[in-house]
C-alpha positions as CSV (number, residue, x, y, z in Angstrom):
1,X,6.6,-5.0,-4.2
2,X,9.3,-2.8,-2.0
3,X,8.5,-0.4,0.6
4,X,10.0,2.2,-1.9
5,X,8.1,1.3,-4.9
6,X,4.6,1.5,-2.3
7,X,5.4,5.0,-1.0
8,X,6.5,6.1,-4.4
9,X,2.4,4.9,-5.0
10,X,1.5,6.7,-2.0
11,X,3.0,10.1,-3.4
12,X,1.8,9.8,-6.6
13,X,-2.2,9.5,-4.9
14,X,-1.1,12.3,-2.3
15,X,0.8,14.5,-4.7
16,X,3.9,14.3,-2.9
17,X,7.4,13.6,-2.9
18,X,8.0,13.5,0.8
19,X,6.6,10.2,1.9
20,X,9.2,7.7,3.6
21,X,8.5,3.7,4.0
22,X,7.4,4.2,7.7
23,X,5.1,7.4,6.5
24,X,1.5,6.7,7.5
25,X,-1.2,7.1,4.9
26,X,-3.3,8.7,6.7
27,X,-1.2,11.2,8.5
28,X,0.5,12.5,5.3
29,X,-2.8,13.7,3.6
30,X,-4.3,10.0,2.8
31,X,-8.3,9.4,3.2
32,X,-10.8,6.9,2.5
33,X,-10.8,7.5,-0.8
34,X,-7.3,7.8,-1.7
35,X,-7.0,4.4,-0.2
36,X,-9.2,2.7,-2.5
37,X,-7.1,5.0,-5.6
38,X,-4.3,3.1,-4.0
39,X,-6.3,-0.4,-3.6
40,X,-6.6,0.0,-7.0
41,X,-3.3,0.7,-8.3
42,X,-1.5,-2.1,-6.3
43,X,-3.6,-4.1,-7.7
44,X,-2.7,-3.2,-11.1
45,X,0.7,-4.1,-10.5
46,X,0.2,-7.0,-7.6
47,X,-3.4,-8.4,-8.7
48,X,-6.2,-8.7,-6.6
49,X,-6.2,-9.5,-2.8
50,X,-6.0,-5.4,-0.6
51,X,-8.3,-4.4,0.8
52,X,-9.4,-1.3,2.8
53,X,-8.7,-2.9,6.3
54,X,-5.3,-4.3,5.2
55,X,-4.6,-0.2,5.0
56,X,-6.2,0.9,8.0
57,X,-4.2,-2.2,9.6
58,X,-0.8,-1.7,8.1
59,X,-1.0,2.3,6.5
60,X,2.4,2.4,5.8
61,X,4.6,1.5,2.7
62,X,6.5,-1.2,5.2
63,X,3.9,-2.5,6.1
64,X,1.6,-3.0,2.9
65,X,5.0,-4.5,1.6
66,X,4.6,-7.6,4.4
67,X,1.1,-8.2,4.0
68,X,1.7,-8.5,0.2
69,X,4.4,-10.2,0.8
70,X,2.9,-12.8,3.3
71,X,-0.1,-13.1,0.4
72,X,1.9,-14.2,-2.2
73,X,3.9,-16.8,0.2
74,X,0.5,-17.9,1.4
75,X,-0.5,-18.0,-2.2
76,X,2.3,-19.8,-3.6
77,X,2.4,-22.7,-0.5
78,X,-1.6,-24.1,-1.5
């Protein structure tokens, strides 16, 4: 999943257009429990595997896009 398609997420949840791939979730309106809306919808379309810390620890599109990225490598090598 792209940065663009994550912050695309992150606007729908926040009800906003306005959020860029560096834009943190929690500085542009996000909460505790938006983040679990988005848990939830990323792992709709990624499966399972986020979890709360992995957005505290990476809260921006960019970011969520490695650590999903480095899952599925990780994944794909065992």
């Amino acid at each position: 999943m792209t940065p663009h398609q994550i912050a695309d997420i992150f606007g729908e949840i926040i009800e906003t257009d306005e959020i860029a791939p560096d834009d943190n979730f929690f500085e542009v309106g996000g909460n505790s429990m938006l983040a679990l809306q988005l848990i939830a919808r990323l792992t709709e379309r990624c499966g399972p595997g986020l979890r709360l810390i992995d957005i505290v620890r990476e809260p921006t599109p960019e970011g969520l896009a490695r650590t999903l990225a480095d899952r599925a490598e990780a994944g794909a090598v065992k």
